[in-house]
C-alpha positions in Angstrom: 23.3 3.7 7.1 25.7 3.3 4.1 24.9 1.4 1.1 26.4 -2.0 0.4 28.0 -2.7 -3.1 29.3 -6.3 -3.8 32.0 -6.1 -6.7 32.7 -9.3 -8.5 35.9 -9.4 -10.6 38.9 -11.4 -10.9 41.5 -8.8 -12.2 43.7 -8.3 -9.9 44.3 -4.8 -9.5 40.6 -3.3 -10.8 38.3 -4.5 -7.5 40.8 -3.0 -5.2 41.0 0.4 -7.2 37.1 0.5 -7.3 36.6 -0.5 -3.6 38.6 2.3 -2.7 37.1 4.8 -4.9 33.5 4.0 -3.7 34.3 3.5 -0.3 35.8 7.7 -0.2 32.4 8.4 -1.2 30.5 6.3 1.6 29.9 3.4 0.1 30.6 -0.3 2.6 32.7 -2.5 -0.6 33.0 -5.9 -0.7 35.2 -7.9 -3.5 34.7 -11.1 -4.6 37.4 -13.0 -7.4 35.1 -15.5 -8.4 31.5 -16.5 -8.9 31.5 -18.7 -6.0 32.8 -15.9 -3.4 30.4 -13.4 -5.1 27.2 -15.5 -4.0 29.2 -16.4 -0.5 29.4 -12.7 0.2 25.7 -12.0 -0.6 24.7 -14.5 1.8 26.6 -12.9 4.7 26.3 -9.2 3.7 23.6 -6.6 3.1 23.9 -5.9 -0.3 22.2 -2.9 -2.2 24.3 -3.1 -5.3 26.4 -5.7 -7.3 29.5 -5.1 -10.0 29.6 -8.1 -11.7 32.5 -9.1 -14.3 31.0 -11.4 -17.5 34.4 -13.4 -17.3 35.0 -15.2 -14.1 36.0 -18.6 -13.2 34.3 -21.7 -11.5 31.0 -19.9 -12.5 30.5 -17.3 -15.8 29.1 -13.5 -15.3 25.7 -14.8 -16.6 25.4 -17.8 -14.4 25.8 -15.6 -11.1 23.4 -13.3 -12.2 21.1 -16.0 -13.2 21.3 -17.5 -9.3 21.5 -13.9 -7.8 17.7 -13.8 -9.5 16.4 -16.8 -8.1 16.6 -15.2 -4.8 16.8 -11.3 -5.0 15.1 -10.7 -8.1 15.2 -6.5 -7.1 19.1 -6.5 -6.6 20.0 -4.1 -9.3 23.2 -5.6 -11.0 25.6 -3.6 -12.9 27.5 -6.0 -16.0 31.4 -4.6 -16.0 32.1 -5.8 -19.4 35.0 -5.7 -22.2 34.5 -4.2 -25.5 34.2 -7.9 -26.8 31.7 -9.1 -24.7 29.2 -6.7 -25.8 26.6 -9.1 -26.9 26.8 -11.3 -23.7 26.3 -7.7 -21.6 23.1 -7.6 -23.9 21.7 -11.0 -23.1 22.7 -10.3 -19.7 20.2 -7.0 -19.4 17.5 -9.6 -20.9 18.5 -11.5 -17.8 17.3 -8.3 -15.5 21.0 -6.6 -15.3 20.0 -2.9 -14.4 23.0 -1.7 -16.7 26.4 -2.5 -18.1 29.5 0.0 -19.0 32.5 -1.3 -21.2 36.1 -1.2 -19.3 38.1 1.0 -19.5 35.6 3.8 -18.1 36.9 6.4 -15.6 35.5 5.9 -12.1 33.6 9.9 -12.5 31.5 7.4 -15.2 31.3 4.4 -13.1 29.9 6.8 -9.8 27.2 7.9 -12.3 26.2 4.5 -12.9 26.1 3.0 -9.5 24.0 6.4 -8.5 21.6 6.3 -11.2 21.3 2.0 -10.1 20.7 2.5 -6.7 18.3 5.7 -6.9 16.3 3.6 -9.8 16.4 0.6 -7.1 15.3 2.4 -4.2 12.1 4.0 -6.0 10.9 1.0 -6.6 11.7 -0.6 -3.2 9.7 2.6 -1.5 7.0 2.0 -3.8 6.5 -1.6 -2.5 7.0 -1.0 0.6 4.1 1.3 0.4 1.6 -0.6 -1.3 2.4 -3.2 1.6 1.4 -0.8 4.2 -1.3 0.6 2.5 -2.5 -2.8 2.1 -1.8 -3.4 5.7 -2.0 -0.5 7.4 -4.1 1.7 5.6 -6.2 -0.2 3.3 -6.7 2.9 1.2 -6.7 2.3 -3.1 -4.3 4.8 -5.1 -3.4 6.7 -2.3 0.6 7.4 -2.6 2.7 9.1 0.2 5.7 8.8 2.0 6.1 12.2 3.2 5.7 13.7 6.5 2.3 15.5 5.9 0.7 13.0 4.0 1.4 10.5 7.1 -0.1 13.0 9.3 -3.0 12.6 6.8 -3.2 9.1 6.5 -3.4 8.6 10.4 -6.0 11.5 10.4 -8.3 9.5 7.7 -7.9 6.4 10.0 -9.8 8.2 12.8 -12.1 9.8 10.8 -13.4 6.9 8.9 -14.4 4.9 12.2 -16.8 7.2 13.1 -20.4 8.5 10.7 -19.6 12.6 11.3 -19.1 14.8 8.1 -16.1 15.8 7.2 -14.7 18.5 4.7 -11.5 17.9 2.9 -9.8 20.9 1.5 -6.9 21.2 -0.6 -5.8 22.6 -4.3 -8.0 21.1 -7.2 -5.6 18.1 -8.3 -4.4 17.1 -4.8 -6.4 14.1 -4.6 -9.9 14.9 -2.4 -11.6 12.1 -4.3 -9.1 9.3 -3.9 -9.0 10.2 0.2 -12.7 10.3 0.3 -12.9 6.7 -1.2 -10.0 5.6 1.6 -12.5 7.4 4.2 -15.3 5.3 2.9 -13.3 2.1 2.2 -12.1 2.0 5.9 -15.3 2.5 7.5 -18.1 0.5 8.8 -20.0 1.8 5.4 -17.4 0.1 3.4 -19.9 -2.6 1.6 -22.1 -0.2 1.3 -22.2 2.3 -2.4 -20.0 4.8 -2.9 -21.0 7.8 -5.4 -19.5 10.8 -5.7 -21.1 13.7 -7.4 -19.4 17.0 -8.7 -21.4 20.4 -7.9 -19.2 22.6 -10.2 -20.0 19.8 -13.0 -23.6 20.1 -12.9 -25.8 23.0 -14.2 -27.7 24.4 -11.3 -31.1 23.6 -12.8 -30.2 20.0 -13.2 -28.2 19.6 -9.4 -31.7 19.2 -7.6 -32.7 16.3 -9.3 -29.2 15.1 -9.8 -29.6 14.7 -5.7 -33.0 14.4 -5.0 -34.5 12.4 -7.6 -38.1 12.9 -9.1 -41.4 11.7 -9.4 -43.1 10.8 -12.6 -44.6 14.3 -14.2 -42.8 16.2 -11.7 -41.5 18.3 -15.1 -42.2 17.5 -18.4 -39.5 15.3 -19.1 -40.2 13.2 -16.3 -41.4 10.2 -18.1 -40.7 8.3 -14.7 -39.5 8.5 -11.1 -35.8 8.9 -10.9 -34.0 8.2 -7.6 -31.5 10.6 -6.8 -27.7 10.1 -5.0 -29.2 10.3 -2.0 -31.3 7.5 -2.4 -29.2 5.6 -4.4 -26.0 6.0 -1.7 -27.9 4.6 0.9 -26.1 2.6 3.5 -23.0 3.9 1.7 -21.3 7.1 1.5 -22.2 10.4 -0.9 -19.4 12.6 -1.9 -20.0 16.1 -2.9 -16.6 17.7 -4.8 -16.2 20.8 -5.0 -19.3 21.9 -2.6 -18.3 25.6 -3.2 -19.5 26.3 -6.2 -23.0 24.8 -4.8 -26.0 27.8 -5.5 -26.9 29.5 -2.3 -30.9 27.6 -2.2 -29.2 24.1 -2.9 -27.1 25.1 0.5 -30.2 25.4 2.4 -31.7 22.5 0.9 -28.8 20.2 1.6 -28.5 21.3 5.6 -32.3 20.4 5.7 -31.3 16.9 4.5 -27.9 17.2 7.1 -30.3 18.3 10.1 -33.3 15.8 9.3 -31.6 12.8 7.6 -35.0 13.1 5.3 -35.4 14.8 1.9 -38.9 15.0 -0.7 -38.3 13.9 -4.4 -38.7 17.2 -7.0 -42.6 17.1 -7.3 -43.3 14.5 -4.5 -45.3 14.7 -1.3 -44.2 11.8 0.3 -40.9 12.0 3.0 -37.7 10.1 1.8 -35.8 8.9 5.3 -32.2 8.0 4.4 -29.0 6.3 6.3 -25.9 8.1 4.4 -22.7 10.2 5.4 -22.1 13.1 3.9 -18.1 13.6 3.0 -17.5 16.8 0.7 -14.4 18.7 -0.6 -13.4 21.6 -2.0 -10.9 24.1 -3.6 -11.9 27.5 -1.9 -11.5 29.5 1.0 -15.4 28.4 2.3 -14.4 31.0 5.3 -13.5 33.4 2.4 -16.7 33.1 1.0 -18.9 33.0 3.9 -17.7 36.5 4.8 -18.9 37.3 1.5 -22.1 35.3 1.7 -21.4 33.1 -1.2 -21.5 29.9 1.4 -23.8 29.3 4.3 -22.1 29.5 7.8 -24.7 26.7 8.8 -24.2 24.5 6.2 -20.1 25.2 6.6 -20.6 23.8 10.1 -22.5 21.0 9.6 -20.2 20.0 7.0 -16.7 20.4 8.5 -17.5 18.7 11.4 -14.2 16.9 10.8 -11.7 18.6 8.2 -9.0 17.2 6.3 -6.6 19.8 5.1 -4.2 18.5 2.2 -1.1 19.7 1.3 -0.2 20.6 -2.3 2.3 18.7 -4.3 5.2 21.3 -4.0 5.1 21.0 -0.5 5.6 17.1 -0.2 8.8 16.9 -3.0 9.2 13.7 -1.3 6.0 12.1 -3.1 6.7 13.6 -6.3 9.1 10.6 -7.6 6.7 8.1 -5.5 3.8 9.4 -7.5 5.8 9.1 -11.0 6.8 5.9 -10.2 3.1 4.2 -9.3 1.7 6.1 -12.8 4.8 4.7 -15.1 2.9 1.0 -13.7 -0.8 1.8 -14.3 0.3 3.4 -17.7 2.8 0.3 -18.3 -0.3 -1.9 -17.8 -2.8 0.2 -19.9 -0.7 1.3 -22.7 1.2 -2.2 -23.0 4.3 -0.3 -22.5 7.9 -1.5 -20.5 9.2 2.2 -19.2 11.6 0.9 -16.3 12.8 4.2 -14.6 13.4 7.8 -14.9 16.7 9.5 -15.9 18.4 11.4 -13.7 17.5 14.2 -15.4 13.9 14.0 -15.9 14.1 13.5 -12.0 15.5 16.5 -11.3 13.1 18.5 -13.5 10.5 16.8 -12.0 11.5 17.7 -8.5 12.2 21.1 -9.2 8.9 22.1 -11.1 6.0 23.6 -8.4 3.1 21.8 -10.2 0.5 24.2 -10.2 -1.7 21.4 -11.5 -1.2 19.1 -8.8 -1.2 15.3 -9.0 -3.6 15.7 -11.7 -0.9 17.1 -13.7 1.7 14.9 -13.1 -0.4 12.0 -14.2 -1.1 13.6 -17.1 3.0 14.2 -18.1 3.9 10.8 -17.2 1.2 9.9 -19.1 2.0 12.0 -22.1 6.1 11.2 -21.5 5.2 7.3 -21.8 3.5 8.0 -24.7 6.2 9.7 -26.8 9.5 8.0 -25.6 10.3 4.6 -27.2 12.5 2.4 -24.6 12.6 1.7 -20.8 14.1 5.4 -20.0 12.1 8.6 -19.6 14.0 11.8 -20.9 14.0 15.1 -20.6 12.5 15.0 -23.9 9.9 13.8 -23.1 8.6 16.2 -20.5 6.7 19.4 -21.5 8.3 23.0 -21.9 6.7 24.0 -19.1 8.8 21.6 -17.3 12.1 21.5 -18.9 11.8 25.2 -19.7 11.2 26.1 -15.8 13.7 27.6 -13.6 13.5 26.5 -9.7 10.2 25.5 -10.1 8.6 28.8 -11.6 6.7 29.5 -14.9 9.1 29.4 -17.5 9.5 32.8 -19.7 10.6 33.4 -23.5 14.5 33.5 -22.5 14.6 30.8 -19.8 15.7 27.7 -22.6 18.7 30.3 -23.2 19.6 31.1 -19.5 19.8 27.7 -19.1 21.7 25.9 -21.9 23.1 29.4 -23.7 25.3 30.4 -21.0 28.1 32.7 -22.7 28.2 36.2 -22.8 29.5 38.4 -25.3 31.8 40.8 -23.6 32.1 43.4 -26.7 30.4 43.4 -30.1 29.7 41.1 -32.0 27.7 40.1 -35.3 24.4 39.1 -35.9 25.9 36.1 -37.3 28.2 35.0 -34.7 24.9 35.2 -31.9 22.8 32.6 -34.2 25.9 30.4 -34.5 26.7 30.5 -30.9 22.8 29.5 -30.3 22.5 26.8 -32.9 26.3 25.4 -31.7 24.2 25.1 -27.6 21.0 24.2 -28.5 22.7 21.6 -30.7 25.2 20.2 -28.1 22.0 20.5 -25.2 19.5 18.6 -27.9 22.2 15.5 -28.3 22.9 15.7 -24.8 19.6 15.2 -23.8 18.8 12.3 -26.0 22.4 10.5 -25.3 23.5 11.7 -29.2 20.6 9.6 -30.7 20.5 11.8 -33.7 17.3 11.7 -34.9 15.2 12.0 -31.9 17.7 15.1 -31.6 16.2 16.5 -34.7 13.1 15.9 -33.1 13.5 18.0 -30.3 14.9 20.7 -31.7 12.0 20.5 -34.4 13.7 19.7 -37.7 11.9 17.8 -40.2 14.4 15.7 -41.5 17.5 14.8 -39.4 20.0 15.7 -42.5 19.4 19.5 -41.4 20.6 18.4 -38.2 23.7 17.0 -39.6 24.0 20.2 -41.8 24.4 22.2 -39.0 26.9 19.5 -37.0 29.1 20.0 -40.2 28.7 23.7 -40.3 29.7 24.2 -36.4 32.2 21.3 -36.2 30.0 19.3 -33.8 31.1 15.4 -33.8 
């Protein structure tokens, strides 16, 4: 289905030449001369974009957009604007215009524009619609997807959860085994009941007993007093044990006595503990792997993985990758007190194309880190680790892949010394102001200069305006 774009201008040659351009590249184009028609053809069209001129008659630039907000207050709004209108195109971006661009542009600029407008709006419309049907749906907390496989696991967690079996999620550390074992427990009948997780490889092996079975008083010296463990505590609720792998071999045994008898004994008690919990547990290794080398009971695999819940690592759901980018930029918005609106193109494509070994765990941590260093409502390349902006097709980056990249010439004979370092400083230069839109000094920045007069050294030296 093609996208709809709405352009509002009363010159009489411009609309016509636009609507034509767009609609060779796919786009349905409406034109409007006036305010009045602009707001008519929104009512009787779908509309996914609007071009709207500042200087129109029977109703101003500003006064359209302000009515378009009343009632579509997502409609991204581009502000086609003369050089001398500048200051209106500001107020109009204070207004919630997604962007403006002076006349006199060529329509290679303009494409650019609408693109970047429409990929920005539909983020954040997919993002809403899936916190609606998470809310309706799903009911799960955090839990971000639009991809085929992490449907398939959504509709998997929805059976599981109506039933009290054990279940073993799997999946790459980073993929998200906690948040699904909280949608597990928040759509089941246990859902009023606790909910405490408890990580085995976090936990020295002396101190994992009592961590899950509690004490009695004098059990050990320190025992001043009894101590209820997470069994006890999780009652009527759900205990989830991450990374259940790296659990010691006698712990194994203990923990299918508790599976097998729903009953455990206190660390120096005589005196039977019946309990009412399920058991959901996750982890990052082969557990089939390991039973083969006796490293995991084949018992205890079992009576865990009763139900299993494979899930997929990021690289293999690209789909998500933006999705998940776009629900952190909000939580970090709301706990750093920052505004970031959207991601550039750029820092998109990166994104896309990086294999995130870390998982989602990693990506929360660069937007996190990227919102923390830019300064406006655009996330840059920038502002995304080497490891990221230094990768090729997703892989590890090495020494030489910044030059692959942006160094691209080739000497064909010899040459000095000399002319090499100037032919890297005149790319590295030209990719550094690039990247930041020629805003010198965060330039400077990225290419590591103190100060950014040794960035306009070198400008001078190479002839770079």
């Amino acid at each position: 289905m093609s996208l709809g774009i709405l352009i509002v201008d009363d010159e009489p040659h411009l609309p016509h030449q636009l609507a034509r351009y767009l609609r060779k590249r796919g786009y349905d184009v409406y034109t409007a001369s006036d305010g009045e028609a602009g707001l008519r053809e929104l009512q009787k069209n779908t509309i996914d974009l609007v071009l709207l001129d500042l200087r129109l008659p029977k109703l101003s630039g500003l006064e359209v957009l302000r009515r378009i907000r009343e009632h579509e207050a997502e409609l991204p709004v581009v502000i086609l604007t003369a050089y001398g209108d500048v200051q209106t195109a500001v107020e109009a971006m204070k207004l919630g215009a997604s962007d403006y661009i002076l006349k006199g542009f060529d329509l290679e600029e303009l494409l650019l524009v609408v693109k970047r407008a429409l990929d920005t709006s539909a983020m954040s419309r997919e993002l809403r619609q899936l916190k609606r049907e998470r809310s309706d749906n799903y009911h799960f907390n955090h839990v971000v997807g639009h991809s085929e496989r992490m449907h398939a696991v959504f509709e998997l967690v929805s059976k599981i959860a109506r039933s009290d079996a054990s279940v073993l999620i799997t999946g790459e550390s980073g993929t998200g085994k906690e948040v699904i074992a909280h949608a597990i427990h928040e759509q089941s009948p246990r859902a009023s009941g606790p909910f405490h997780p408890l990580n085995c490889a976090a936990i020295a092996h002396n101190l994992l007993e009592s961590e899950l079975f509690g004490y009695e008083q004098y059990a050990f010296t320190d025992a001043k007093k009894q101590k209820r463990g997470l069994l006890e505590l999780a009652e009527g609720g759900t205990l989830f044990l991450d990374e259940i792998g790296e659990m010691p071999l006698d712990m194994q045994a203990k923990l299918l006595r508790v599976l097998e008898t729903r009953s455990f004994f206190r660390l120096g008690g005589n005196k039977e503990v019946r309990i009412n919990v399920r058991i959901l547990a996750a982890t990052n290794r082969d557990l089939e792997l390991a039973m083969k080398d006796g490293s995991f009971r084949s018992d205890l695999y079992y009576r865990l993985a009763v139900l299993k819940i494979p899930l997929p690592p990021l690289r293999e759901r690209p789909a998500d990758i933006l999705l998940f980018a776009a629900h952190f930029i909000e939580d970090f918005n709301r706990s750093l007190g920052r505004n970031v609106r959207k991601l550039a193109p750029e820092t998109q494509r990166l994104l896309q194309n990086y294999s995130w070994p870390g998982n989602i765990r990693e990506l929360k941590n660069v937007i996190e880190r990227a919102i923390i260093l830019s300064s406006g409502e655009e996330l840059l390349p920038m502002h995304l680790p080497h490891e990221i902006v230094g990768s090729k097709d997703g892989q590890a980056p090495s020494p030489i892949d910044p030059w692959e990249q942006w160094f691209n010439a080739r000497p064909t004979g010899p040459v000095s010394l000399e002319e090499i370092n100037g032919r890297i400083e005149r790319h590295f230069i030209r990719w550094a102001l690039e990247t930041t839109r020629h805003n010198r000094t965060r330039a400077a920045e990225l290419l590591g200069f103190a100060k950014v007069d040794q960035l306009r050294y070198l400008m001078r030296k190479h002839g770079i305006d």
